[in-house]
N, CA, C and O atoms as a GROMACS GRO file, in nm:
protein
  580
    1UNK      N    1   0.955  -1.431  -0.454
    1UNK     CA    2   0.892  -1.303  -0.480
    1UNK      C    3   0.853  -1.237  -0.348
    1UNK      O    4   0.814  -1.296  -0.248
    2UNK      N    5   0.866  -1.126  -0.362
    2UNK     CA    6   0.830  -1.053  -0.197
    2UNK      C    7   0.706  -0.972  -0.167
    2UNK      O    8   0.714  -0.850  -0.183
    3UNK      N    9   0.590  -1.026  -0.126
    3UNK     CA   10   0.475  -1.015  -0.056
    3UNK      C   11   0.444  -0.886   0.008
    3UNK      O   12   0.333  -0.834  -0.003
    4UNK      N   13   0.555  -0.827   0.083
    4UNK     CA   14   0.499  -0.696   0.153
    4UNK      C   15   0.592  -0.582   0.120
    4UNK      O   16   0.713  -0.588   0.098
    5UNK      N   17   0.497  -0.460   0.121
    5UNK     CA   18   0.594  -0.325   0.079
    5UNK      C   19   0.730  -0.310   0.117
    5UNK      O   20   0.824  -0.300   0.038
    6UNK      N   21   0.738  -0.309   0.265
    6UNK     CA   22   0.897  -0.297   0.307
    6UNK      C   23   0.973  -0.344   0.278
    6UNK      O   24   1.086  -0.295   0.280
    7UNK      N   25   0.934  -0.512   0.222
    7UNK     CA   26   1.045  -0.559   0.221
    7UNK      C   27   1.104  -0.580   0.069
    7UNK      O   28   1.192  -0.655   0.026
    8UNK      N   29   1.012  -0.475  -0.001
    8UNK     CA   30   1.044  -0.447  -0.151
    8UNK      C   31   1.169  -0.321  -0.187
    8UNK      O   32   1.188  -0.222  -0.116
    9UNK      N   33   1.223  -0.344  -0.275
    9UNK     CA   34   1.344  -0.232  -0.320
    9UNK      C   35   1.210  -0.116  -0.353
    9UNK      O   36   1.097  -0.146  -0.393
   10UNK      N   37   1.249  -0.015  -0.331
   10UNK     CA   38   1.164   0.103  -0.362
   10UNK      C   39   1.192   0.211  -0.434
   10UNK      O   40   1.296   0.258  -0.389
   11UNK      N   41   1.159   0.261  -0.504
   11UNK     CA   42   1.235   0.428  -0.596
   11UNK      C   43   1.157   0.520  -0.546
   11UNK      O   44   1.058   0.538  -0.618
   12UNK      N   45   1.159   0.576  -0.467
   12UNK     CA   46   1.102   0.712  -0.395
   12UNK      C   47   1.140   0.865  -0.466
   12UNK      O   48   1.244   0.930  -0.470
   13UNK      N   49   0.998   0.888  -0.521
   13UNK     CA   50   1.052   1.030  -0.581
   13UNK      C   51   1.077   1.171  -0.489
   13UNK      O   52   1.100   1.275  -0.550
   14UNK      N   53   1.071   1.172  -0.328
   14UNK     CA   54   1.108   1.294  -0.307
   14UNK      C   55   1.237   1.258  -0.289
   14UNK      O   56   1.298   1.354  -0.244
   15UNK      N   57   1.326   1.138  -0.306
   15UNK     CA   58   1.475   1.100  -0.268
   15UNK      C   59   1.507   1.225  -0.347
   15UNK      O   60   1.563   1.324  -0.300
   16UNK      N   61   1.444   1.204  -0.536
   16UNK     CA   62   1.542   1.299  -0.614
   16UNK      C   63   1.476   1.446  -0.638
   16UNK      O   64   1.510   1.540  -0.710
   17UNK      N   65   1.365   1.428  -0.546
   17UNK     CA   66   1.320   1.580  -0.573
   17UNK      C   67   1.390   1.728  -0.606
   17UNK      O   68   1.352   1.845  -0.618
   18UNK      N   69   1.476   1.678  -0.611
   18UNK     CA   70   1.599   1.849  -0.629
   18UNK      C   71   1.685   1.831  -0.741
   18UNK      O   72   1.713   1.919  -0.822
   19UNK      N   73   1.723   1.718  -0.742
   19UNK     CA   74   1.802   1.664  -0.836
   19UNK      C   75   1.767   1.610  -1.006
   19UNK      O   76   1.703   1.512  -1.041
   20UNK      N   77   1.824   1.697  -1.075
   20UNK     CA   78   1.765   1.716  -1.260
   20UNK      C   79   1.872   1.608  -1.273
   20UNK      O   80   1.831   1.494  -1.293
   21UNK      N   81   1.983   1.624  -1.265
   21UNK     CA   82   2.058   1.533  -1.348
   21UNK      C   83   2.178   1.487  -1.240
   21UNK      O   84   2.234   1.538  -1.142
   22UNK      N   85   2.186   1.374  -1.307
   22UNK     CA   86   2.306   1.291  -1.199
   22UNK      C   87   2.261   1.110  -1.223
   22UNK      O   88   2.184   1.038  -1.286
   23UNK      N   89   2.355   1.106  -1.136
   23UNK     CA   90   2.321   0.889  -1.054
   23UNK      C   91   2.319   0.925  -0.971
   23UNK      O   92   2.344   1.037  -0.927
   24UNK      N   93   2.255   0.749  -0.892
   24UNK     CA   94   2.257   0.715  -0.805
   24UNK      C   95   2.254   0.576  -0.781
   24UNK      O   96   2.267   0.508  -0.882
   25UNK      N   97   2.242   0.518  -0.679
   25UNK     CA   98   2.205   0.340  -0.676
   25UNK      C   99   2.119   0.385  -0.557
   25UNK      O  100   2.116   0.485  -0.485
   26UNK      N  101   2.029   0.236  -0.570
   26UNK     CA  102   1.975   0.170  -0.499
   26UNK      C  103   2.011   0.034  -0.469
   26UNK      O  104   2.035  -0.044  -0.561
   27UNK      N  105   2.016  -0.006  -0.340
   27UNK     CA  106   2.082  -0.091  -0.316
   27UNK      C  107   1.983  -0.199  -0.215
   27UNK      O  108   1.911  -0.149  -0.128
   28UNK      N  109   1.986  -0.338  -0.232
   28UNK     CA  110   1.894  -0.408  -0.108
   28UNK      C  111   2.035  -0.556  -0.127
   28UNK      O  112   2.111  -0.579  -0.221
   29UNK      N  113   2.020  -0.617  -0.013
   29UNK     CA  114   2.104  -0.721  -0.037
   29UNK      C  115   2.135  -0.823  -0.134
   29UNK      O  116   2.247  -0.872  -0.148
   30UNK      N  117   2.001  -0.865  -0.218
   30UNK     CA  118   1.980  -0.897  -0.330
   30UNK      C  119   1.989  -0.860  -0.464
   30UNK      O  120   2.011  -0.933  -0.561
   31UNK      N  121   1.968  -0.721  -0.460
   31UNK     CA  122   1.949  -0.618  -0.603
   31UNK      C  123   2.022  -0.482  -0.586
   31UNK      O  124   2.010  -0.414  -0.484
   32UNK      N  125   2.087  -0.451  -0.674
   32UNK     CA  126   2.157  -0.272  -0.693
   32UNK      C  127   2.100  -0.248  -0.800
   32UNK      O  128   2.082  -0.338  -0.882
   33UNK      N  129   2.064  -0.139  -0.820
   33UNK     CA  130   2.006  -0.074  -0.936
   33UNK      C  131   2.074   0.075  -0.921
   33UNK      O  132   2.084   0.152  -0.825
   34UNK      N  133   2.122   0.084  -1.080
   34UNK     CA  134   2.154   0.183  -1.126
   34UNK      C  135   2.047   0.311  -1.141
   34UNK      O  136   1.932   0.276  -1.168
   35UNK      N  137   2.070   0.449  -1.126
   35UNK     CA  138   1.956   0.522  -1.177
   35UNK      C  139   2.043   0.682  -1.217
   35UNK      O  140   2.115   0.756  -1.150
   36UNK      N  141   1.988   0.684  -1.366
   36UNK     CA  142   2.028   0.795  -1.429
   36UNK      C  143   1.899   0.925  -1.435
   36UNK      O  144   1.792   0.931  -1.495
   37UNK      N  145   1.952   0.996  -1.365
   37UNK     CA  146   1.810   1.107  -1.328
   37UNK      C  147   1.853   1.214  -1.456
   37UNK      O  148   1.963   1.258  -1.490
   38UNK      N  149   1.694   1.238  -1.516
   38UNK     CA  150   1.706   1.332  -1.623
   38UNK      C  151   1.580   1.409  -1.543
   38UNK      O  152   1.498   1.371  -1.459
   39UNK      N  153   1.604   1.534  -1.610
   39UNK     CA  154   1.445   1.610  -1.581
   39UNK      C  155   1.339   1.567  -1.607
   39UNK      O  156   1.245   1.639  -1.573
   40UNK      N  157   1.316   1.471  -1.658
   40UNK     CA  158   1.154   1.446  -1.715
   40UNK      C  159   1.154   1.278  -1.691
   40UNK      O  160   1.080   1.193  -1.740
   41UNK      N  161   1.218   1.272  -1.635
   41UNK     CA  162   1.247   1.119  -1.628
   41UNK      C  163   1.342   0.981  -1.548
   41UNK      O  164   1.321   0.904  -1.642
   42UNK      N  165   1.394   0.928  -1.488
   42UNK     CA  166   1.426   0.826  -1.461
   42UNK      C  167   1.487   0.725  -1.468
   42UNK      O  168   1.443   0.641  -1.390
   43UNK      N  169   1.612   0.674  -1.557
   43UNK     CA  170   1.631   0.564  -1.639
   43UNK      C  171   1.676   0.472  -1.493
   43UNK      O  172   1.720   0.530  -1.394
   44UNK      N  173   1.661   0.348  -1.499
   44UNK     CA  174   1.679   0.261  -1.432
   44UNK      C  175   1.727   0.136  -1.480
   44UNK      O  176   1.666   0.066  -1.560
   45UNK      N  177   1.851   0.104  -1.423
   45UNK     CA  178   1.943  -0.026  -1.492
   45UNK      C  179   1.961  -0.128  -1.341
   45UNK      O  180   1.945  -0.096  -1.223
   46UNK      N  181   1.996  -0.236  -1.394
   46UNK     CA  182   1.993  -0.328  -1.302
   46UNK      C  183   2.019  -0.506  -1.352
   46UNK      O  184   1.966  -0.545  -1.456
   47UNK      N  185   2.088  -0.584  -1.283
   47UNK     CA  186   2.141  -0.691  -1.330
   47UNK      C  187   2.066  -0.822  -1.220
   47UNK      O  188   2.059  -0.843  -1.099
   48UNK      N  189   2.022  -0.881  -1.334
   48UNK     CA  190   1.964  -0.985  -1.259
   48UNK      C  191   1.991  -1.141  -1.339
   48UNK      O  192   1.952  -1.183  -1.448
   49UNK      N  193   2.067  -1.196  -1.242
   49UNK     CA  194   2.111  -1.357  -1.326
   49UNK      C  195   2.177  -1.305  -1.462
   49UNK      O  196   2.120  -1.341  -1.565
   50UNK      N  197   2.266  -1.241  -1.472
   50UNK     CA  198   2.347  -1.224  -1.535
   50UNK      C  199   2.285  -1.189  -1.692
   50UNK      O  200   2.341  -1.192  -1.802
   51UNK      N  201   2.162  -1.159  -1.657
   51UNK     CA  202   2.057  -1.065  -1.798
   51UNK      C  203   2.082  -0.909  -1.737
   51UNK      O  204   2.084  -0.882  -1.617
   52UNK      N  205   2.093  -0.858  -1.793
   52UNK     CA  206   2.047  -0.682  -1.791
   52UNK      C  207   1.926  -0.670  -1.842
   52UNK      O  208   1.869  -0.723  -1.938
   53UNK      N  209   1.886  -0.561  -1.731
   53UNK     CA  210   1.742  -0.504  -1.753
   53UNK      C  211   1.738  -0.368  -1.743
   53UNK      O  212   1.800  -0.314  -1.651
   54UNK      N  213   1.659  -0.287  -1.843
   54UNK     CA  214   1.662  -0.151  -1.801
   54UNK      C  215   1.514  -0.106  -1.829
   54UNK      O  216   1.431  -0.150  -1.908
   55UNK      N  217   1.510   0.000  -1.734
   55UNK     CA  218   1.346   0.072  -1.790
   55UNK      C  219   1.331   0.233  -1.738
   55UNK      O  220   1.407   0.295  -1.663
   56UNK      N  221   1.233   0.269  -1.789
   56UNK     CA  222   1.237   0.450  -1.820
   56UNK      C  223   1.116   0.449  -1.711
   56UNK      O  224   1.011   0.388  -1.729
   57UNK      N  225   1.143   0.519  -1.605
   57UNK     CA  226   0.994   0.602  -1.525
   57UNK      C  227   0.964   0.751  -1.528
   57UNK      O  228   1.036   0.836  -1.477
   58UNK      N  229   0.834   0.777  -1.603
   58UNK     CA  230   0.867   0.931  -1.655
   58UNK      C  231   0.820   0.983  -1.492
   58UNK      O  232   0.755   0.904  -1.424
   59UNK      N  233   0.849   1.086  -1.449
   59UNK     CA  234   0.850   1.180  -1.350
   59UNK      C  235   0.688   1.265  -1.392
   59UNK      O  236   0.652   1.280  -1.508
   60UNK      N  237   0.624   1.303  -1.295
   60UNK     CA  238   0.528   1.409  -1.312
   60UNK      C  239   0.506   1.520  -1.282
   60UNK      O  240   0.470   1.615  -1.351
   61UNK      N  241   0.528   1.509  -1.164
   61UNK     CA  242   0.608   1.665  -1.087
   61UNK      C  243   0.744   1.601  -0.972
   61UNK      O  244   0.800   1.493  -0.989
   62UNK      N  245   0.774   1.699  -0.861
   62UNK     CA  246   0.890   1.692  -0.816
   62UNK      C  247   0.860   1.541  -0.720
   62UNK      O  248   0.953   1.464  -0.696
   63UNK      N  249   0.744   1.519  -0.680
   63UNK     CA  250   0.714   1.469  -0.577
   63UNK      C  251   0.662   1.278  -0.663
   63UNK      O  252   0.664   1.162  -0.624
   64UNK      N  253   0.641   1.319  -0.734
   64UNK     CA  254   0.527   1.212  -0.786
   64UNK      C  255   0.588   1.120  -0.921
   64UNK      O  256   0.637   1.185  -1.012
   65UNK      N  257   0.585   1.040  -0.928
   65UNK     CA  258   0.648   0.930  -1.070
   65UNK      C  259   0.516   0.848  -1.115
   65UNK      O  260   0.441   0.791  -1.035
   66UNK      N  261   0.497   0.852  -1.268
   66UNK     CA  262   0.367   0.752  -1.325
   66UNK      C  263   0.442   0.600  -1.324
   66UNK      O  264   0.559   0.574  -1.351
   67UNK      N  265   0.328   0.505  -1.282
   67UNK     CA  266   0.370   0.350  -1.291
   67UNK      C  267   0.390   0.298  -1.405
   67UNK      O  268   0.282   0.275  -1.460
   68UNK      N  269   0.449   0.278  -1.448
   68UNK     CA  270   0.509   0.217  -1.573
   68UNK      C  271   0.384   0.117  -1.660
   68UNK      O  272   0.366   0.103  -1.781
   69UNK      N  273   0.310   0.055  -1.536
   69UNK     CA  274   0.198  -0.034  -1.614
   69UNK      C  275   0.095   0.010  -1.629
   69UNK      O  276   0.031  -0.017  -1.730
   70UNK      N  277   0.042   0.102  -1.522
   70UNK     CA  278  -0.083   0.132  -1.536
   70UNK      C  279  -0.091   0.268  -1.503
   70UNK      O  280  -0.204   0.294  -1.463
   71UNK      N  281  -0.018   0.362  -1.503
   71UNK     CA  282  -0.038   0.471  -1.533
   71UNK      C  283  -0.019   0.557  -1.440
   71UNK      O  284   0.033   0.667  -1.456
   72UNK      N  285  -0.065   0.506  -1.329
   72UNK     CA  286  -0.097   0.584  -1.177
   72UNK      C  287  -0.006   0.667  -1.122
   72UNK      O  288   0.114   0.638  -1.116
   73UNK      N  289  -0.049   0.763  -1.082
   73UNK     CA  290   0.044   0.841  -1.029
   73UNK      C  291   0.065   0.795  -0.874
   73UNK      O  292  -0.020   0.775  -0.788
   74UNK      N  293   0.229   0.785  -0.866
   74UNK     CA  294   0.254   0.741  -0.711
   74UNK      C  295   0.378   0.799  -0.650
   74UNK      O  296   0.481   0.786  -0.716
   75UNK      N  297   0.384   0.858  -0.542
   75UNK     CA  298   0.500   0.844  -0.501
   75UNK      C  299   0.644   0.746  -0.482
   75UNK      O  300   0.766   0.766  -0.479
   76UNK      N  301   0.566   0.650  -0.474
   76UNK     CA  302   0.646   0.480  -0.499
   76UNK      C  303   0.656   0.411  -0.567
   76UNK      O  304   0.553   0.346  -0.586
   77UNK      N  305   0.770   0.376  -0.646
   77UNK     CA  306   0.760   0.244  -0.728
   77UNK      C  307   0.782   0.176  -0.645
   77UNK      O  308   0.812   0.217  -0.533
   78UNK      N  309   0.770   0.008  -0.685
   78UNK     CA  310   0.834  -0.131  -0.550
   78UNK      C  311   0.880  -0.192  -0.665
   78UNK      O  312   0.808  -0.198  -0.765
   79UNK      N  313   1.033  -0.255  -0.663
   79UNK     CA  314   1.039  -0.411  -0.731
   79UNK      C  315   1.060  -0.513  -0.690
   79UNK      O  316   1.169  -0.560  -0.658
   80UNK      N  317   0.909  -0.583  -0.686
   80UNK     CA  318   0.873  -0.678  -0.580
   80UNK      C  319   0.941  -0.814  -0.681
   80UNK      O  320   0.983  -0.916  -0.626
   81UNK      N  321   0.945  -0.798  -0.825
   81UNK     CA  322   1.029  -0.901  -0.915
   81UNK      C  323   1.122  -0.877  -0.987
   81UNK      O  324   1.074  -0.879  -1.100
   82UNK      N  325   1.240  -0.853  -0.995
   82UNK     CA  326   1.320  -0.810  -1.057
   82UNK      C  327   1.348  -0.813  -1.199
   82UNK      O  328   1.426  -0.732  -1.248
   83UNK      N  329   1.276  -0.926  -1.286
   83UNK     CA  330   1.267  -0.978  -1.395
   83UNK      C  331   1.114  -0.885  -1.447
   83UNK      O  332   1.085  -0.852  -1.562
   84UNK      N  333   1.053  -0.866  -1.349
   84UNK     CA  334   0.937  -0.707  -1.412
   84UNK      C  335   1.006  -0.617  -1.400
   84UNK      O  336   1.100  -0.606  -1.479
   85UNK      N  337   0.991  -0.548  -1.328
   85UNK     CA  338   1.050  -0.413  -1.277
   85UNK      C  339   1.012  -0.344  -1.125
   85UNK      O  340   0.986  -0.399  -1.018
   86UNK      N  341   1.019  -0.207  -1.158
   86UNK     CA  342   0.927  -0.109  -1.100
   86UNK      C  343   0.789  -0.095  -1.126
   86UNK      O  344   0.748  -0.047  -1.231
   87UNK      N  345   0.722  -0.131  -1.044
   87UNK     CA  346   0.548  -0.069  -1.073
   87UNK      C  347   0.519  -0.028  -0.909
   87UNK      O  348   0.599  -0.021  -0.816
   88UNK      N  349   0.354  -0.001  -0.911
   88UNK     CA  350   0.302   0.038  -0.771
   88UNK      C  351   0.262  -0.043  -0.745
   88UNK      O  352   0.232  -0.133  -0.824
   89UNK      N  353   0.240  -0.044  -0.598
   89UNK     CA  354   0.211  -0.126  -0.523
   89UNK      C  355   0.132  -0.227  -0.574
   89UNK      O  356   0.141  -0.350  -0.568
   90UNK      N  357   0.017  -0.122  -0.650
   90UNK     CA  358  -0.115  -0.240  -0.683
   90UNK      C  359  -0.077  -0.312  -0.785
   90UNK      O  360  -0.138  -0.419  -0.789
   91UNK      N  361   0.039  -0.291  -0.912
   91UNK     CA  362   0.062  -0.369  -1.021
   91UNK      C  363   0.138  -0.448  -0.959
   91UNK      O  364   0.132  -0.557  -1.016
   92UNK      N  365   0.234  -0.453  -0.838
   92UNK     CA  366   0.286  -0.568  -0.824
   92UNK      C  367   0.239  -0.657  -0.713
   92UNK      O  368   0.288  -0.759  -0.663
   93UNK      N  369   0.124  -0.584  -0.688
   93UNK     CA  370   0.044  -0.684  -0.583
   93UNK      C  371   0.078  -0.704  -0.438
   93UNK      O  372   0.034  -0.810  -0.394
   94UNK      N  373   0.139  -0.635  -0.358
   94UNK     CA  374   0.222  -0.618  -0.235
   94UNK      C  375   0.100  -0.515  -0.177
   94UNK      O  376   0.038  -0.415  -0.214
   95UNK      N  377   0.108  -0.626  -0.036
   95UNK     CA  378   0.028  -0.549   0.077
   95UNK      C  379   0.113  -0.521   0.210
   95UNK      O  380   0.217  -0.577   0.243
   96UNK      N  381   0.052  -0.433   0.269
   96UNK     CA  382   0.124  -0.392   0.413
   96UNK      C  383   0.136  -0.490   0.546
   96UNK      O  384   0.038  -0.547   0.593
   97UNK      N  385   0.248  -0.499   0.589
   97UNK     CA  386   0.301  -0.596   0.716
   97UNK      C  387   0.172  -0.593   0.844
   97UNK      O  388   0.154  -0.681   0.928
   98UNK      N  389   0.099  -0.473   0.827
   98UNK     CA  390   0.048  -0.475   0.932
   98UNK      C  391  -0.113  -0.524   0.862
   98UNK      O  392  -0.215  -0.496   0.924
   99UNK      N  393  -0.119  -0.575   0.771
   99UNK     CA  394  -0.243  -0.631   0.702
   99UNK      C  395  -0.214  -0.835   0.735
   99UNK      O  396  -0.111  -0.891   0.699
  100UNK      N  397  -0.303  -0.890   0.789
  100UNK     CA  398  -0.289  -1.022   0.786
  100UNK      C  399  -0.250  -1.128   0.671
  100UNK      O  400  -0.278  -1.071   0.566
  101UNK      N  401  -0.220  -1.202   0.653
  101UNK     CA  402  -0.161  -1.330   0.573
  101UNK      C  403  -0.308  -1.295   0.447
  101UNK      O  404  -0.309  -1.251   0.332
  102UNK      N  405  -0.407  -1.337   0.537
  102UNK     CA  406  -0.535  -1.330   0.450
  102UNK      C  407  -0.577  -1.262   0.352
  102UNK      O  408  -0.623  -1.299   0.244
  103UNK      N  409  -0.553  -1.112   0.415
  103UNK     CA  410  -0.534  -1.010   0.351
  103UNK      C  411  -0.723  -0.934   0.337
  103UNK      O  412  -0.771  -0.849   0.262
  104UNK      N  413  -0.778  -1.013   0.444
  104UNK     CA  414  -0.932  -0.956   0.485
  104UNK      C  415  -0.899  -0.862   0.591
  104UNK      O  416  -0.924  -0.742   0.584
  105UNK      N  417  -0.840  -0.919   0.693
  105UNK     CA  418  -0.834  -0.872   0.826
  105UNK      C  419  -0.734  -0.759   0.828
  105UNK      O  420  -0.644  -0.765   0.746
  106UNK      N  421  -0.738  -0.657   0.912
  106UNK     CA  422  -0.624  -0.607   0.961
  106UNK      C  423  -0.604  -0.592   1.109
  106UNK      O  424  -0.690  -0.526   1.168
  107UNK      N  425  -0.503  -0.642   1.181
  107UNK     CA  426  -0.465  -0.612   1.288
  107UNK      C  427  -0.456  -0.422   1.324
  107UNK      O  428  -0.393  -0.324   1.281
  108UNK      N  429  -0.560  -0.453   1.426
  108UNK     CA  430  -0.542  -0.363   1.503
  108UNK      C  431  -0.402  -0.264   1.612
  108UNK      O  432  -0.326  -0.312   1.696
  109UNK      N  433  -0.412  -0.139   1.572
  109UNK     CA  434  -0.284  -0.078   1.643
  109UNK      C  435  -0.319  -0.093   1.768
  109UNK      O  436  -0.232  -0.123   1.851
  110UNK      N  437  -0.456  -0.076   1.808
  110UNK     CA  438  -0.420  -0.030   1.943
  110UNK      C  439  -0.564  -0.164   2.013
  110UNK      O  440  -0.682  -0.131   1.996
  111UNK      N  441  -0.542  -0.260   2.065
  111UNK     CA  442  -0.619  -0.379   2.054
  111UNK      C  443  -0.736  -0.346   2.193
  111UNK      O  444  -0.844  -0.404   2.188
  112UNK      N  445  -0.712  -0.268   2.293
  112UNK     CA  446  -0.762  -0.233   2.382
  112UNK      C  447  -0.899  -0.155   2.334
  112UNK      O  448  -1.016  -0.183   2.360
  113UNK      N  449  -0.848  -0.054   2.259
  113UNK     CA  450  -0.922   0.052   2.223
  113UNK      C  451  -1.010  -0.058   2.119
  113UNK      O  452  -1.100  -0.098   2.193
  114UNK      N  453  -1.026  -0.119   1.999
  114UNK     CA  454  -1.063  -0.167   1.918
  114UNK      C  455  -1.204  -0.269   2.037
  114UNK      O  456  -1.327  -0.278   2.028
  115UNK      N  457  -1.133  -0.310   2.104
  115UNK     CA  458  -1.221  -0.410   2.192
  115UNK      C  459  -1.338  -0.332   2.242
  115UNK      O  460  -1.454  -0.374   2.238
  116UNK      N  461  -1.298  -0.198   2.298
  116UNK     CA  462  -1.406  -0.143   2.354
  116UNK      C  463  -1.488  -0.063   2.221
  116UNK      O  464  -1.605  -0.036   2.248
  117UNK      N  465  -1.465  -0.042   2.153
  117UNK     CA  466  -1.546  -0.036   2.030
  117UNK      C  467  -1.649  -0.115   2.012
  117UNK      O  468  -1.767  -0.088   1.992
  118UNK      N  469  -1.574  -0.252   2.024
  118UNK     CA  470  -1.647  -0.348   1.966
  118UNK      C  471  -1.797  -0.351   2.041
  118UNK      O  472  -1.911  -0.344   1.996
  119UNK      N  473  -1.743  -0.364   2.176
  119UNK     CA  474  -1.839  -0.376   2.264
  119UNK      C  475  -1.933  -0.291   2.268
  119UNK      O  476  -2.045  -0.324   2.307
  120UNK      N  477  -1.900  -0.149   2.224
  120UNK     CA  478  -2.026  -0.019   2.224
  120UNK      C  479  -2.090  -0.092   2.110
  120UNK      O  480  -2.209  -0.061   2.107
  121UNK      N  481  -2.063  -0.168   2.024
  121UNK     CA  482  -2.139  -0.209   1.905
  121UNK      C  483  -2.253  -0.309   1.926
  121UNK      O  484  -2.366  -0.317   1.879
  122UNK      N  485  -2.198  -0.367   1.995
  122UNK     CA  486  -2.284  -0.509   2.067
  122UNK      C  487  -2.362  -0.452   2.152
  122UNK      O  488  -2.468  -0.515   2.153
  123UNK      N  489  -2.367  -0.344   2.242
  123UNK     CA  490  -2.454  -0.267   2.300
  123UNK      C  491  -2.549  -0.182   2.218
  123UNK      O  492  -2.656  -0.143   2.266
  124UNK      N  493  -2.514  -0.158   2.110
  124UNK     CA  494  -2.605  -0.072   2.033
  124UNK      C  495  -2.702  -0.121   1.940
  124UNK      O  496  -2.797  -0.057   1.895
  125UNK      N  497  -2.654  -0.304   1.901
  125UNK     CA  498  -2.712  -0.361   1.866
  125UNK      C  499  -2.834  -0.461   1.966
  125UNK      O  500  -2.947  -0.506   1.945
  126UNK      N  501  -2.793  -0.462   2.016
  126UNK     CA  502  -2.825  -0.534   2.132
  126UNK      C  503  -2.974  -0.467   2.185
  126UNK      O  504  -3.081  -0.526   2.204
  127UNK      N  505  -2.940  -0.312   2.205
  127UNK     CA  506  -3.078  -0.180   2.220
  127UNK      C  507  -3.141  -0.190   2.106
  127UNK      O  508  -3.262  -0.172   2.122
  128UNK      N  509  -3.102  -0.215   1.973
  128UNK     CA  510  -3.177  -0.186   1.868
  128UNK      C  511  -3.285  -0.264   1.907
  128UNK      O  512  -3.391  -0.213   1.941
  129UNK      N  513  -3.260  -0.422   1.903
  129UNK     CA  514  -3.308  -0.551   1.866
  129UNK      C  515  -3.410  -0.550   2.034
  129UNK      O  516  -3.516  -0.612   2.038
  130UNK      N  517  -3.388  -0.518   2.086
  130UNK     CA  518  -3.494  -0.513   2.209
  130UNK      C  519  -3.586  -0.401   2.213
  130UNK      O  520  -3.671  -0.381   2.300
  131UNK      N  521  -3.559  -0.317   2.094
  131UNK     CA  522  -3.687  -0.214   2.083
  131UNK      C  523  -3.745  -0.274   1.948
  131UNK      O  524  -3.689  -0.360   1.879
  132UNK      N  525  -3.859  -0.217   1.923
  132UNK     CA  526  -3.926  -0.266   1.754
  132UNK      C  527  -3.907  -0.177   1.678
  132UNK      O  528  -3.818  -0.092   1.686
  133UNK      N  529  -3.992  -0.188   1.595
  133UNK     CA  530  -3.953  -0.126   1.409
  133UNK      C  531  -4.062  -0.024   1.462
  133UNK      O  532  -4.079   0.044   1.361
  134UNK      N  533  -4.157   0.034   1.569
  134UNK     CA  534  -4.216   0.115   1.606
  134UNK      C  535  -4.157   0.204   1.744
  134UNK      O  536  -4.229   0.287   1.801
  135UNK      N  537  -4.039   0.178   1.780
  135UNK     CA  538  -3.992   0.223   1.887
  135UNK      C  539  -4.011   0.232   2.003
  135UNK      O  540  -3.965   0.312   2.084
  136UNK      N  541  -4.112   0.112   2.019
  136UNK     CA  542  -4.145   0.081   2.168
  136UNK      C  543  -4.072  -0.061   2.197
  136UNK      O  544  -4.020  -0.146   2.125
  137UNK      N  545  -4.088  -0.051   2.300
  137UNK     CA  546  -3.985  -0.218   2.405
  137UNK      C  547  -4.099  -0.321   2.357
  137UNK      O  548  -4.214  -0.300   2.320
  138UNK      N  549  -4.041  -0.414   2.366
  138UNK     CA  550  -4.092  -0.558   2.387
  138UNK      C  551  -4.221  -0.560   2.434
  138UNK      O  552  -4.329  -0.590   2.382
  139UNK      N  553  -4.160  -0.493   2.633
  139UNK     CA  554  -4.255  -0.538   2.742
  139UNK      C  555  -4.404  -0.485   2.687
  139UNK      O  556  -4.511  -0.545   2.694
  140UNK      N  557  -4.382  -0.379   2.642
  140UNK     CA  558  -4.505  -0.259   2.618
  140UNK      C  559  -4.582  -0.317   2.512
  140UNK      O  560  -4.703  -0.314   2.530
  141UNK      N  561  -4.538  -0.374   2.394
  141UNK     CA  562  -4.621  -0.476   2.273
  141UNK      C  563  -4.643  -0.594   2.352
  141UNK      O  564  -4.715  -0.671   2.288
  142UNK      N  565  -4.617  -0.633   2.445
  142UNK     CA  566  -4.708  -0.734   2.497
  142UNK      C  567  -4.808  -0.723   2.600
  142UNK      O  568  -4.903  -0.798   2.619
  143UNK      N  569  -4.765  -0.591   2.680
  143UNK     CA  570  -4.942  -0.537   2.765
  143UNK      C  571  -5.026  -0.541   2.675
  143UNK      O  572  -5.135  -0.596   2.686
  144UNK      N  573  -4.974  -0.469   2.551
  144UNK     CA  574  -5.073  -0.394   2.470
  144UNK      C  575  -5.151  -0.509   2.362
  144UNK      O  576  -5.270  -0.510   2.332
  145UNK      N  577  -5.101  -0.553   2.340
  145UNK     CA  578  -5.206  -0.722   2.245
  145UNK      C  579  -5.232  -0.824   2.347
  145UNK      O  580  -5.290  -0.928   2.318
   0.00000   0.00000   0.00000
């Protein structure tokens, strides 16, 4: 089963944004899928282990297709299982390459910049915790008692 977006077959609705009626395929080294474009809709065929599978994605506007499971409006279907189908991202559970294994963390684009962030943070915490909950320093609550 395949874990991250890219490396999922995808049905992208501005591919057919112009296009009412016709085919097409989609193709990944593993899977071809058939697709019969109607105006209001989507049909999608496809052969897996020698079962046929087919399923309907209704269209919403030119740009946008509802998820088959849960409703959502997305620009993307993924079929991250071929024996499901098409759904979004979130029904088939696929996160982004640039999100860690874990799936807490995300790697940073730009690791330089992130570092010095960090560090204004540790400085700001750092000022908090050496002033009090009255906004004077340390030194000054201890002349003063």
């Amino acid at each position: 089963m395949v874990t991250y977006r890219e490396d999922a077959l995808q049905l992208r609705a501005i591919q057919f944004q112009y296009r009412r009626h016709g085919t097409a395929v989609l193709t990944l080294p593993w899977l071809r899928v058939g697709v019969h474009i109607h105006p209001t809709c989507f049909t999608l065929l496809w052969c897996w282990y020698g079962k046929r599978h087919h399923q309907v994605v209704r269209r919403v506007s030119r740009l946008l297709v509802e998820c088959p499971s849960c409703g959502r409006r997305c620009a993307r279907l993924y079929c991250a299982d071929p024996t499901v189908g098409f759904l979004c991202y979130r029904c088939a559970g696929l996160k982004l390459k640039r999100w860690r294994r874990n799936g807490y963390d995300r790697v940073p684009v730009r690791p330089e910049a992130w570092l010095k962030w960090l560090e204004r943070q540790v400085a700001k915490s750092a000022k908090a915790k050496e002033r009090g909950a009255d906004g004077t320093k340390r030194a000054e609550r201890g002349a003063d008692a």
